[in-house]
N, C-alpha and C positions, 0 to 999 in steps of 0.2 A: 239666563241664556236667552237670547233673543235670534228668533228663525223668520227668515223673510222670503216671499217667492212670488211670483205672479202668471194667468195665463194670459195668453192676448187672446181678445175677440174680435177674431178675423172670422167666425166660423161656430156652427152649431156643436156644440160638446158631445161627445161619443164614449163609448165606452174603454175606449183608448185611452180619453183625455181620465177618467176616473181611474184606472188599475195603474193608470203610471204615473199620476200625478195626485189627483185631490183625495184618495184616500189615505195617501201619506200624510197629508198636507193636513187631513180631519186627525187623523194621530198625533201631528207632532203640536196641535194645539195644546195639547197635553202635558207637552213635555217643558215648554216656556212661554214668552212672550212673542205673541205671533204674528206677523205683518203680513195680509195675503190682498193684493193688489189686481184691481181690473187694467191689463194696458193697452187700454183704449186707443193711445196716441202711438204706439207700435202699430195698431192695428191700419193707420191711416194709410199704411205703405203697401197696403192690396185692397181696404174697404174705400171706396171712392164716392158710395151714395150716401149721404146723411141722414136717411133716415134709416137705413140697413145698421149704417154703424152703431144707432143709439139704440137699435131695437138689440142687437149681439151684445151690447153691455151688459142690459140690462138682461138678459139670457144667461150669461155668464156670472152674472153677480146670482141669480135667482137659484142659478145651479148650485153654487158654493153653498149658499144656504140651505138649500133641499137635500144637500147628500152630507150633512153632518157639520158641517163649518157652525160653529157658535160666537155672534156678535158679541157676548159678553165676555168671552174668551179671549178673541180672536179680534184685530183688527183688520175689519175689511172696508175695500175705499178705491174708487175710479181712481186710475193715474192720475187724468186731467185735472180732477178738485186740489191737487197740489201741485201751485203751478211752481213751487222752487226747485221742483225738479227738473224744470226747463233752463232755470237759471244755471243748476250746476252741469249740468247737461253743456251751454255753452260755455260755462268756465273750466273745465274739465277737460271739452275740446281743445286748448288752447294750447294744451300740454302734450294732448296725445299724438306719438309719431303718425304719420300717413302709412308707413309701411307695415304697422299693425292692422288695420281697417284691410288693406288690400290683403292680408292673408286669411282672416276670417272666415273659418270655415263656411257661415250662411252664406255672406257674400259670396264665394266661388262658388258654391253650390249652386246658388240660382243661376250664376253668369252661365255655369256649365248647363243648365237647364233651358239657356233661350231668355231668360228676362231680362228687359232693358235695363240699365243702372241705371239708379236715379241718387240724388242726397242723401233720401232719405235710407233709402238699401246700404246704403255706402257708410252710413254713421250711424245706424242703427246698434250696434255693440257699445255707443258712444252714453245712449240713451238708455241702454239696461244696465250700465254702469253707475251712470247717475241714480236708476232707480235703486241700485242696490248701497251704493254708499252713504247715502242719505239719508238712511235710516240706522246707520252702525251696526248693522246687522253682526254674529257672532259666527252664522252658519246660514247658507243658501242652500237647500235642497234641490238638488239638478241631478238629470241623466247623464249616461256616459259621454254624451253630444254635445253639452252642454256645457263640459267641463271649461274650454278655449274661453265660455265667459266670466267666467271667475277669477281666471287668471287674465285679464285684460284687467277686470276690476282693479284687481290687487295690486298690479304694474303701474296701473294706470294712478294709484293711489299714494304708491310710493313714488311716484313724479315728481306729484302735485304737493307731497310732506317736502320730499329733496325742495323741490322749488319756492317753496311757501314757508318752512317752520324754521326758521334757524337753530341746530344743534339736531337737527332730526336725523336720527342713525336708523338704516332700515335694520340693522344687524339687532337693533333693539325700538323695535317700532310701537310700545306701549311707553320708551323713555324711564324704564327703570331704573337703568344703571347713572349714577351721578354725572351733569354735565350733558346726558341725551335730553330732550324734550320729547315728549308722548306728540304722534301724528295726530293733524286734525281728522280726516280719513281711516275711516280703520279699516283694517284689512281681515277682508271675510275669508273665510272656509267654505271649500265644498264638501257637501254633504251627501254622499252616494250610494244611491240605495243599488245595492250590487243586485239584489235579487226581485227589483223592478220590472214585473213583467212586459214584456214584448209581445202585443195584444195583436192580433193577425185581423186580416181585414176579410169582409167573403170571399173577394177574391185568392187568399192566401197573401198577399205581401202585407205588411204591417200597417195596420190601420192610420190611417191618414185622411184629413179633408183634400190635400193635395191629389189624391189618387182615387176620391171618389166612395171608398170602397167603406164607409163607417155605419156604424147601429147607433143613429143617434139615440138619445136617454131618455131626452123629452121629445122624442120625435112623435106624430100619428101612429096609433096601432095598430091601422092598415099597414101603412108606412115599415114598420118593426120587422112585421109580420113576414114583408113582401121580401128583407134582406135577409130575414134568418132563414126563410125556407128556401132563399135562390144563392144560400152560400155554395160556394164550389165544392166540390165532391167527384170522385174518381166511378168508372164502369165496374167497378166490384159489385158481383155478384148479390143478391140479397142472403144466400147462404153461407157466404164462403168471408173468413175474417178479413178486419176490417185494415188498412195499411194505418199506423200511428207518424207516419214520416210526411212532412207536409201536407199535411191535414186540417188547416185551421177550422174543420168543426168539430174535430176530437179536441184539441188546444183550445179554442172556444169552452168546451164543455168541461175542462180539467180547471180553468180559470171558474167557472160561473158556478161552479156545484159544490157544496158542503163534500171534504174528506173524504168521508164513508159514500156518502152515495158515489162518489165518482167512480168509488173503487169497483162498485158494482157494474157501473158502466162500463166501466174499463173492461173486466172481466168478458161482459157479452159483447164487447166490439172488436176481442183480440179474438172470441170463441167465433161468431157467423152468427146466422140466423135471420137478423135484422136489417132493414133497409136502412138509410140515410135519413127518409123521411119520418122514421119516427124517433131517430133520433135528435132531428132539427125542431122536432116537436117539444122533444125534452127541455131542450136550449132554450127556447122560447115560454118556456112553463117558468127555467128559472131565474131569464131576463125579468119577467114581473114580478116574482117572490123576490129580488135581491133589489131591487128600481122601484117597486110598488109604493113605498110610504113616500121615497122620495120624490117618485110624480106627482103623488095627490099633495105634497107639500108644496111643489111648484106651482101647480093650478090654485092653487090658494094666495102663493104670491101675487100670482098673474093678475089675479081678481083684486088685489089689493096694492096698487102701485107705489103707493104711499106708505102703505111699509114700508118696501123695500126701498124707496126713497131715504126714508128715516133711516136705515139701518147705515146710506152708504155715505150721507150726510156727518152722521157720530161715527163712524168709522173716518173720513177724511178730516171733522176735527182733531180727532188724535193723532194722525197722521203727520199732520199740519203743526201741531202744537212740537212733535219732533225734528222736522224739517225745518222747523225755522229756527230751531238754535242750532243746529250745524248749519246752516245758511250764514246765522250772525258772524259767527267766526270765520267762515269761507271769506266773506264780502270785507272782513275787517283784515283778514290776511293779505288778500290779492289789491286794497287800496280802491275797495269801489263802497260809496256810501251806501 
């Protein structure tokens, strides 16, 4: 089984980005062969300084490896080192309708937010498509948001079989049945984690860099310090129980805390007694019990660039050594040397 997925680094990784995404992602190394991707060149469609962009890379590569990702395991590898993903990226376009791109859920989303279209906004489902077929992935781990990109993939893949393989039946799209031909594209699965949690921001709306409102991981611990103790919180009394309904630093605290102790939290924050402020203390106690080995793994990357160089270097030759035999038959189908 082969499981593939990537984050972009547009942005400092937060505790949002670990509960909904890379602590799956440290699991399901486990379970197969695993392709987990930095996408650097997503990211070019809001990072515009070049040195911001290489430094979020490599932040984001540093992280994967600090919070459990194993290179031996696991292959991990900058989009950009594999540039045949560009290539299928524009053969892939060539098939896909326009009227898919304009319904996309990110695209309208931003339109409805105010930001200018550009290409790059506009085709960008074009290029997580390429990133995901190009590895034949079996299964793509994604959010319920997420789902629209899967199914572009797979549309998009049966296109390019119709258009490209002669005898290709999507009815039987591995070419089992005598007379079908197996597609050059395979078509992935989403993998969805129903019980993913929805990580709240201080503010209470769901954590986001868009919105401001995150506890980066590797953030200063001034820094940490200064979000967890100015999360939002209601004029409830210091003696009188605590409300459990839009409360992201009870949800915070039910997220970050071992079972049992939560339960006890639970207990004295449904009974009164206690402020906010020491419960934001608790938060903060076990931000660094559950982050602590991970940070000092980081700082150690940080100090040693070149590791982590080497790690993303044999992560993009493997990458590379798969992309380019579905590339060979991509290029040999479509009539381009």
């Amino acid at each position: 089984m082969r499981i593939l997925s990537g984050v972009q680094s547009s942005g400092r990784l937060h505790i949002g980005n670990y509960y909904g995404a890379i602590r799956q992602f440290v699991q399901l190394q486990d379970e197969g062969q695993a392709y987990f991707f930095i996408a650097n060149l997503h990211a070019l469609t809001t990072v515009r300084e070049p040195k911001l962009a290489e430094e979020l890379t490599r932040d984001a590569a540093m992280a994967y490896v600090s919070l459990g990702l194993d290179p031996k395991k696991a292959v991990l590898f900058r989009q950009s080192d594999v540039r045949e993903v560009l290539e299928l990226y524009w053969i892939l376009g060539t098939v896909v309708p326009h009227a898919h791109l304009e319904r996309a859920h990110s695209y309208k989303d931003k339109i409805a937010k105010g930001i200018s279209p550009d290409f790059g906004l506009f085709a960008y489902p074009v290029l997580m498509a390429a990133d995901i077929l190009l590895y034949s992935p079996d299964y793509v781990p994604v959010g319920k948001d997420q789902i629209q990109h899967i199914e572009f993939a797979r549309d998009w893949a049966v296109k390019f079989n119709l258009t490209y393989v002669p005898g290709y039946d999507p009815q039987d799209p591995e070419g089992k049945e005598k007379g079908h031909a197996p597609g050059i594209l395979k078509l992935p699965e989403a993998r969805v984690q129903e019980s993913t949690a929805t990580v709240p921001g201080v503010d209470g709306q769901k954590m986001s860099k868009s919105y401001g409102n995150t506890i980066e991981l590797f953030g200063e611990e001034k820094e940490i310090k200064k979000r967890i103790m100015g999360i939002k919180t209601d004029s409830t009394a210091v003696e009188a129980p605590k409300p459990t309904e839009n409360a992201p630093l009870y949800d915070l605290l039910k997220l970050m805390l071992p079972e049992q102790r939560f339960q006890e939290v639970d207990a004295s924050w449904r009974a009164g007694g206690k402020g906010y402020g020491e419960y934001k203390k608790l938060l903060l106690e076990a931000f660094h019990e559950n982050f602590g080995p991970a940070r000092k793994r980081y700082d150690e990357l940080k100090r040693d660039p070149a590791e982590l160089e080497r790690i993303l270097q044999d992560g993009a030759e493997r990458a590379r050594a798969e992309a380019s035999q579905l590339m060979q038959r991509v290029r040999r189908a479509v009539g381009v040397p």
